[in-house]
Structures are given as structure tokens and as C-alpha cells.
GUZAGU-781816 format. One record per residue (C-alpha): residue number from 1; residue in one letter; x, y negated, z negated. Coordinates in nm, 4 decimals. Layout:
<tordo = NUM; bamar = A; u = X; v = Y; w = Z>
...
//
This chain:
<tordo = 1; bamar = X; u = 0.0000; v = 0.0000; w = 0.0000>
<tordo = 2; bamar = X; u = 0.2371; v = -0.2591; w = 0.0869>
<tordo = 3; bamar = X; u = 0.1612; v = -0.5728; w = 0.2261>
<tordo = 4; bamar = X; u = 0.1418; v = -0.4874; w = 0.5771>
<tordo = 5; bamar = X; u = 0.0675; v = -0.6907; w = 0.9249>
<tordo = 6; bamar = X; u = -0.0789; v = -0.4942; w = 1.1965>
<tordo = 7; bamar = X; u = -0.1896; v = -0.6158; w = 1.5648>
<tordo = 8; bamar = X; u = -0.5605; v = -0.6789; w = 1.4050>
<tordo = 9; bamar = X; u = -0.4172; v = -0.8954; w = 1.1516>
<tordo = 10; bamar = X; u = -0.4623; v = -0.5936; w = 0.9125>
<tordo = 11; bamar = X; u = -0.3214; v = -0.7396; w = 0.5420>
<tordo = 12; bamar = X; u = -0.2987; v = -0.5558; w = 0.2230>
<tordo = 13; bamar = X; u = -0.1247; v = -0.6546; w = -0.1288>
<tordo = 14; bamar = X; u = 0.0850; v = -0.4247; w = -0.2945>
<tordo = 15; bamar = X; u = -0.0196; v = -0.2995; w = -0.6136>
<tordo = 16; bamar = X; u = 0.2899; v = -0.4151; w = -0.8996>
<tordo = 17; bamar = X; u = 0.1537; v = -0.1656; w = -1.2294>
<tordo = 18; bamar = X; u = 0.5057; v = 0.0026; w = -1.2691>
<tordo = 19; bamar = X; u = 0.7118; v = -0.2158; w = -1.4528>
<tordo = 20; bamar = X; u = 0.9497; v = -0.4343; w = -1.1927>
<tordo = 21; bamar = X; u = 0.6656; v = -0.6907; w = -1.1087>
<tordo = 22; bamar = X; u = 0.6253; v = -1.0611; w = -1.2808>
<tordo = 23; bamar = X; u = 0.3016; v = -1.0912; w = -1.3387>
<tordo = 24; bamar = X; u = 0.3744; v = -1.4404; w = -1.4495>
<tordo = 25; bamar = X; u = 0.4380; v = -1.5245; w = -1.0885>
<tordo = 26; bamar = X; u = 0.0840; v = -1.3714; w = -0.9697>
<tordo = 27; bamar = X; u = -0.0998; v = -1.5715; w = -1.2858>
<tordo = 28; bamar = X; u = 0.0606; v = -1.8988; w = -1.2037>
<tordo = 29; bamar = X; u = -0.0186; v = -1.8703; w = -0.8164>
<tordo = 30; bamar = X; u = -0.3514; v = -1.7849; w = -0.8958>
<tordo = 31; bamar = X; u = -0.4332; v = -2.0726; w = -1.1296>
<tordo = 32; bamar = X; u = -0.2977; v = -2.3438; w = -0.8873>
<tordo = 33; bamar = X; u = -0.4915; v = -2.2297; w = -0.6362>
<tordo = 34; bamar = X; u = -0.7927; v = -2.2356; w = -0.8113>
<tordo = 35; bamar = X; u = -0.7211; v = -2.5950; w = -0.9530>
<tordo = 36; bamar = X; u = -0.6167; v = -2.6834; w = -0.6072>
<tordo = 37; bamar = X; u = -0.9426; v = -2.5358; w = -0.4097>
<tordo = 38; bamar = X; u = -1.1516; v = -2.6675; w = -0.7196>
<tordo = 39; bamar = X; u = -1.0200; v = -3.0025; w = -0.7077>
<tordo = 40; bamar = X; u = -1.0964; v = -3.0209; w = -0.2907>
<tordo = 41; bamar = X; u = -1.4499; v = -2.8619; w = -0.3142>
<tordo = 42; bamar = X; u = -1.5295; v = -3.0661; w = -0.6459>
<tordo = 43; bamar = X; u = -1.5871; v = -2.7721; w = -0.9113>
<tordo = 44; bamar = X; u = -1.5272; v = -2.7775; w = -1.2594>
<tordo = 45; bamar = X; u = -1.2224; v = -2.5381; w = -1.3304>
<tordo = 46; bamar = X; u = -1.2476; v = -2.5583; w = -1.7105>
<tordo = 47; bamar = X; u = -1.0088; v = -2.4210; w = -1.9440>
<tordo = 48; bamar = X; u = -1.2270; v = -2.1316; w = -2.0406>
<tordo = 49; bamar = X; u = -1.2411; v = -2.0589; w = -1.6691>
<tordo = 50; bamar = X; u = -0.8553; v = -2.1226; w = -1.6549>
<tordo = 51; bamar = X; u = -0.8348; v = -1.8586; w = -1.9360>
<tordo = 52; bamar = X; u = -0.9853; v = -1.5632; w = -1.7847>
<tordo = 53; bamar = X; u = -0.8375; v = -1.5924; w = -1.4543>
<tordo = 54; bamar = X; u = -0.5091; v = -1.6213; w = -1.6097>
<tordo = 55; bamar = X; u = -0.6135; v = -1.2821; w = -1.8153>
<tordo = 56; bamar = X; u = -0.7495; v = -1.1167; w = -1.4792>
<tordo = 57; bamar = X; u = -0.3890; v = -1.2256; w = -1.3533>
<tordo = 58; bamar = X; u = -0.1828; v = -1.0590; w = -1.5946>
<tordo = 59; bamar = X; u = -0.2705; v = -0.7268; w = -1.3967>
<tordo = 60; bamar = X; u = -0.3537; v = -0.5696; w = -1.1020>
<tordo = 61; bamar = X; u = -0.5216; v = -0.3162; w = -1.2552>
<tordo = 62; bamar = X; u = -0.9043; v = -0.4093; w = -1.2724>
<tordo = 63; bamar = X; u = -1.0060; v = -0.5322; w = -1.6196>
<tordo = 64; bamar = X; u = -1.3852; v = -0.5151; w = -1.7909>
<tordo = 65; bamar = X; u = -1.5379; v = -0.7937; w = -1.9072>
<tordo = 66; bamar = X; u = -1.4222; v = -0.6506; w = -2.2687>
<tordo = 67; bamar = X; u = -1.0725; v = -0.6256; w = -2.1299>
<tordo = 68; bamar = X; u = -1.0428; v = -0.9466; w = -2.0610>
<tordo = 69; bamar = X; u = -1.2364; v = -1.0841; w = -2.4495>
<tordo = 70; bamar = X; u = -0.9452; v = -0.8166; w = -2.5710>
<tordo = 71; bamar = X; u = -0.6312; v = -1.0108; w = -2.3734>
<tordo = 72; bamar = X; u = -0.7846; v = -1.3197; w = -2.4905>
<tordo = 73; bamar = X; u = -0.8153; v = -1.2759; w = -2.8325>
<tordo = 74; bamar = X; u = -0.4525; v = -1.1929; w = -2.8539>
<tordo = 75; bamar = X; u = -0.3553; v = -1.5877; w = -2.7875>
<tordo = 76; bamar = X; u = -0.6293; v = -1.7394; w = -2.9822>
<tordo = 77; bamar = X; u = -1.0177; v = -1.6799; w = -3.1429>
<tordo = 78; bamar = X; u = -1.2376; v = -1.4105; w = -2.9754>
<tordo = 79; bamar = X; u = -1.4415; v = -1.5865; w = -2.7109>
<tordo = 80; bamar = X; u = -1.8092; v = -1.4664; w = -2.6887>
<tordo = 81; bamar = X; u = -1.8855; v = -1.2468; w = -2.4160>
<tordo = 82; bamar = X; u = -2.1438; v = -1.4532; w = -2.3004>
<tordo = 83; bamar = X; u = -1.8720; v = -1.7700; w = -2.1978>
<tordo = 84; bamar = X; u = -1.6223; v = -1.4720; w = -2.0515>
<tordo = 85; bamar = X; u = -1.9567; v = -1.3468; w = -1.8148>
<tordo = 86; bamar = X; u = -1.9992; v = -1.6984; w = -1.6991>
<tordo = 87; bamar = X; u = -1.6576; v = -1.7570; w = -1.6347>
<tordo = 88; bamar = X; u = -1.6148; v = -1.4631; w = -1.4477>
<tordo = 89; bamar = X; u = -1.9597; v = -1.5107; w = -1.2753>
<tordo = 90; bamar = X; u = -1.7689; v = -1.8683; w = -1.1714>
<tordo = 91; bamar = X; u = -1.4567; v = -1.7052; w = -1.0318>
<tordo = 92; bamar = X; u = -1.6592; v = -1.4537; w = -0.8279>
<tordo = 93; bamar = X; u = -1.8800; v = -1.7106; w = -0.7107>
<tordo = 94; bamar = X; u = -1.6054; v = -1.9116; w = -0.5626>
<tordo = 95; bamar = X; u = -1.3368; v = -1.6284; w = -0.4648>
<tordo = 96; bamar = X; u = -1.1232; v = -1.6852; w = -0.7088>
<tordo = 97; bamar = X; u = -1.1942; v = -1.3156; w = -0.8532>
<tordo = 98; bamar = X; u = -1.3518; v = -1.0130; w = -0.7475>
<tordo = 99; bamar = X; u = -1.6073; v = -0.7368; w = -0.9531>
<tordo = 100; bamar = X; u = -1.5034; v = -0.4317; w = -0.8303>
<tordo = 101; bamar = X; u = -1.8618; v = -0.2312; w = -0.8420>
<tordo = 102; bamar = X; u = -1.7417; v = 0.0970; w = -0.9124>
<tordo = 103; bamar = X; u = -1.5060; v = 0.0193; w = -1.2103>
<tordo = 104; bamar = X; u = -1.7765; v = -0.2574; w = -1.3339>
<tordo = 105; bamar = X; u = -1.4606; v = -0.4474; w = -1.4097>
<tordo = 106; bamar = X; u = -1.2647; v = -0.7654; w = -1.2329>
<tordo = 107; bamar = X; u = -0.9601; v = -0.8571; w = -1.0659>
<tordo = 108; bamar = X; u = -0.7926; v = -1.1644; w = -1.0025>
<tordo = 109; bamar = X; u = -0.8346; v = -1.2357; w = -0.5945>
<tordo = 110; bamar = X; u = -0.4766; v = -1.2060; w = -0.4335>
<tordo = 111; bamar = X; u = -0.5893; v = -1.2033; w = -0.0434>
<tordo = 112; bamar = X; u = -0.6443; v = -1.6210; w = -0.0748>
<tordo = 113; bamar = X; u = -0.3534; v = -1.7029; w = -0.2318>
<tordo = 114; bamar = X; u = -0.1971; v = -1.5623; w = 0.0681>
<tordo = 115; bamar = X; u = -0.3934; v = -1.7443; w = 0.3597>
<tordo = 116; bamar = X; u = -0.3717; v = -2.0354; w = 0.1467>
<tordo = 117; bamar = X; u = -0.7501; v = -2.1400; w = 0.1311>
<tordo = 118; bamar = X; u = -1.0748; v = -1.9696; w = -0.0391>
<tordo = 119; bamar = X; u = -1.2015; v = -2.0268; w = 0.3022>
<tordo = 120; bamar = X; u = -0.9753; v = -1.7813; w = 0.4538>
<tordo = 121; bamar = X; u = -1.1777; v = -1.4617; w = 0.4536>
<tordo = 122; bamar = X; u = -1.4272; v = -1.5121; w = 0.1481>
<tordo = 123; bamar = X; u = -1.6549; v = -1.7655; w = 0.2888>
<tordo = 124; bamar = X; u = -1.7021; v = -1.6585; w = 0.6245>
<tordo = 125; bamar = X; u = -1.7960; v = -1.2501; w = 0.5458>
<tordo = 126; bamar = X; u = -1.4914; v = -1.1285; w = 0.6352>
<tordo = 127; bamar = X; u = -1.5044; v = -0.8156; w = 0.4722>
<tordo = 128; bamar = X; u = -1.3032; v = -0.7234; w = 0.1774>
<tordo = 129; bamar = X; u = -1.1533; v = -0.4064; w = 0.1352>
<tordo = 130; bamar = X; u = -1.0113; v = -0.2485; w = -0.2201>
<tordo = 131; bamar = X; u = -0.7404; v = 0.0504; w = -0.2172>
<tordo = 132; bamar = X; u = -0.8083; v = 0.1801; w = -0.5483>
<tordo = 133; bamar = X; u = -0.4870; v = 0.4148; w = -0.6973>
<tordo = 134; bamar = X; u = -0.6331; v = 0.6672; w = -0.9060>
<tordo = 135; bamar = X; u = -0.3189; v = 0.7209; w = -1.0521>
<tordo = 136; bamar = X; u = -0.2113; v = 0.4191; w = -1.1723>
<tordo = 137; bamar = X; u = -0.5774; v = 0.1956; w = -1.1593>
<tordo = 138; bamar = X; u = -0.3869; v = -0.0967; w = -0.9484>
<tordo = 139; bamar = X; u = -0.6186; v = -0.2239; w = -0.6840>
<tordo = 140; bamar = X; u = -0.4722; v = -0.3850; w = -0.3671>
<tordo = 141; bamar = X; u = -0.6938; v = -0.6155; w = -0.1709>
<tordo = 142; bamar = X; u = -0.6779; v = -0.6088; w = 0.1936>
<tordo = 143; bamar = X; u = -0.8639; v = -0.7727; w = 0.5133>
<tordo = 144; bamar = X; u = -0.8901; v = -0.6484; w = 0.8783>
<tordo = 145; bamar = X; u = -1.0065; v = -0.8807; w = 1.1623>
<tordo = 146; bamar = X; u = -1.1146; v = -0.6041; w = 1.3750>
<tordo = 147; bamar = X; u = -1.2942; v = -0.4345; w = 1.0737>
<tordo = 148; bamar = X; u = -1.5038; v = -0.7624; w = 0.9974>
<tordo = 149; bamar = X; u = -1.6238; v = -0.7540; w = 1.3523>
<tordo = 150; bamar = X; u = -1.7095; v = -0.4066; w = 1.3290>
<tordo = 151; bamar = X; u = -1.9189; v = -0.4065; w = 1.0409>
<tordo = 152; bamar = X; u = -2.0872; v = -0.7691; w = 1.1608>
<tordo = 153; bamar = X; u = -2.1871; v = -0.5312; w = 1.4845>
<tordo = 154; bamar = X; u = -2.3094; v = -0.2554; w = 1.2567>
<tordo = 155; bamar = X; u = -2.4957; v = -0.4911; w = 1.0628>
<tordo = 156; bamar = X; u = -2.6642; v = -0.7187; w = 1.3179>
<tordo = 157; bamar = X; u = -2.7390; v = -0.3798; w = 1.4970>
<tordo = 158; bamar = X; u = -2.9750; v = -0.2671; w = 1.2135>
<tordo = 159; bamar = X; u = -3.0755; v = -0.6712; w = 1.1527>
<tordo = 160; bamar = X; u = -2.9106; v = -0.6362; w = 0.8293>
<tordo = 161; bamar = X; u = -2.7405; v = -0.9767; w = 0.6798>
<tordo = 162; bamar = X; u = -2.4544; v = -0.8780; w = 0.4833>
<tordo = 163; bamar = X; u = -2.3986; v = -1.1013; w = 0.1481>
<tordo = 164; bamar = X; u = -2.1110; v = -0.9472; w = -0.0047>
<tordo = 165; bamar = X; u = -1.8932; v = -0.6791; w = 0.2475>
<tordo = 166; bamar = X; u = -1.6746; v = -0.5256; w = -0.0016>
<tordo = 167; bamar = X; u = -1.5481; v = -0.1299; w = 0.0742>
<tordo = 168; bamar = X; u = -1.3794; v = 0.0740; w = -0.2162>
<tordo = 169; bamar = X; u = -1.1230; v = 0.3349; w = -0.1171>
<tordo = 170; bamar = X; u = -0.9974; v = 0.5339; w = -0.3601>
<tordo = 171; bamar = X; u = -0.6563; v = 0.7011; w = -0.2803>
<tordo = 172; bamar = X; u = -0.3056; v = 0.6863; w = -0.3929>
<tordo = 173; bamar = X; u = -0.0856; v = 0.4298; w = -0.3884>
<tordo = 174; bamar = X; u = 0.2959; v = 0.4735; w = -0.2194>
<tordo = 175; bamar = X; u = 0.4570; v = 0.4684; w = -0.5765>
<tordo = 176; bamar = X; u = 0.2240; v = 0.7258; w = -0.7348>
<tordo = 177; bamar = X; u = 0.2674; v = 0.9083; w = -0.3985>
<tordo = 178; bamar = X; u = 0.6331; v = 0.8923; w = -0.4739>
<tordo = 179; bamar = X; u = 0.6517; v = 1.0074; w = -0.8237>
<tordo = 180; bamar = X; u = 0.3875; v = 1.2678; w = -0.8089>
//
């Protein structure tokens, strides 16, 4: 799963659970965008908000909403679940984050740090797509021009408007491949 460029403009992140990765890096990329893309479209990026992307950040394995009351409780009080839901309900909402359905948990978006605008593939149904390591639990996000325009033909084939095109695939990632 490593970030890859094909003829279709195929892209996927690499999952970083093993050890040699800075999260610090991906936390601090994906705050500035936010506060960038917040400031531009004219949302509120609170620090509450601020806080739970920065604790979605601090993995690439997807986190519950618990998870991410846990990671914040260990730098200050124990935020109520009901400011963490909004504030991930926020992220979402803008494409700051993702909910990946079949974990019922959240990750911190990595494909629009990387195109450089929230625009760039969350705002236009360009469809998302999740390799899910069930060895490790990182999730890499990746995009595919030519699989966007497949599933908009599918989909206007069966009049069907698509709100959220998000596919799970649940695999192995090349490190886990590796040391298996």
C-alpha cells in the first residue's frame, strides 16, 4: 500500500503503524490544512475541533469515538462524548476526517492534504476508497479517476445519486505481507 501513481491517476497513502513513522508530521499537516481550508471557506475550526483531529492524527489506525475521548483525556479533562460526536460530525462534514462504516470508528483524511484542497476529490464525489490491513488496523486512503467515472456510470445507470462513495477493502498491507 504505498503511495502509488498509476496512468488513471490511481493514489494511495501508505499505512505508517510499525514504529518508523512521525506521526507528528501527519498531525501537524492535517491541522494546517484544516485551519487553512476553514479560514478560505469561512468555518469555525475551534479548538475542540482542533483537538480531535489532532487525536485522529496521531494514527492511522481508525479510532472510535471513545478512542479518541481516551487520547484526549490523557492531555487534559475528559471531554463529553457529546462535543467529541460533533466535532467529528464537523470534520466529516467538511473532509477533514472520514467514519469508516465498518469499524464505526474515524480517521484523520490524508488524500487532501496531498492534492492540497478539500475540493480535490471530497466535494465533487470522487469516490473514496479504504485498504483496510487486518493485521495491523492501518487504513490507507486512496482515489482512482477512472474508478469515480465508473461508479458515476453505474450509478446514473440505475438513476441512483450517490452522497457518500466510500469502498472498504480489507486485505493486507505490504509490511504485514512482509513479516507474516
Amino acid at each position: 500500500m504505498n503511495e502509488a501513481t498509476t496512468g488513471d491517476t490511481a493514489l494511495a497513502a501508505t499505512p505508517h503503524e510499525h514504529g518508523e513513522h512521525d506521526h507528528g508530521h501527519c498531525e501537524r499537516d492535517a491541522i494546517a490544512h484544516a485551519e487553512a481550508v476553514s479560514a478560505a471557506s469561512g468555518l469555525r475550526f475551534t479548538d475542540q475541533r482542533r483537538k480531535v483531529l489532532a487525536a485522529l492524527a496521531e494514527s492511522h489506525v481508525p479510532a472510535s469515538a471513545y478512542d479518541v475521548i481516551d487520547r484526549l483525556a490523557r492531555e487534559g479533562p475528559r471531554p463529553a462524548p457529546v462535543s467529541v460526536y460533533r466535532a467529528l460530525e464537523f470534520l466529516v462534514e467538511n473532509g477533514f476526517a472520514h467514519r469508516i462504516e465498518s469499524r464505526n470508528a474515524y480517521i484523520a483524511c490524508t488524500r487532501s492534504q496531498r492534492t492540497g484542497t478539500a475540493e480535490a476529490g471530497h466535494d465533487h464525489g470522487a469516490a473514496t476508497v479504504f485498504l483496510l490491513c487486518e493485521a495491523c488496523g492501518a487504513a490507507a486512503e486512496a482515489s482512482s479517476e477512472a474508478l469515480t467515472r465508473s461508479l458515476e456510470a453505474l450509478t446514473e445507470a440505475a438513476s441512483f445519486v450517490p452522497r457518500a462513495p466510500v469502498i472498504e477493502i480489507r486485505g493486507l498491507c505490504a509490511r504485514c505481507r512482509a513479516n507474516g
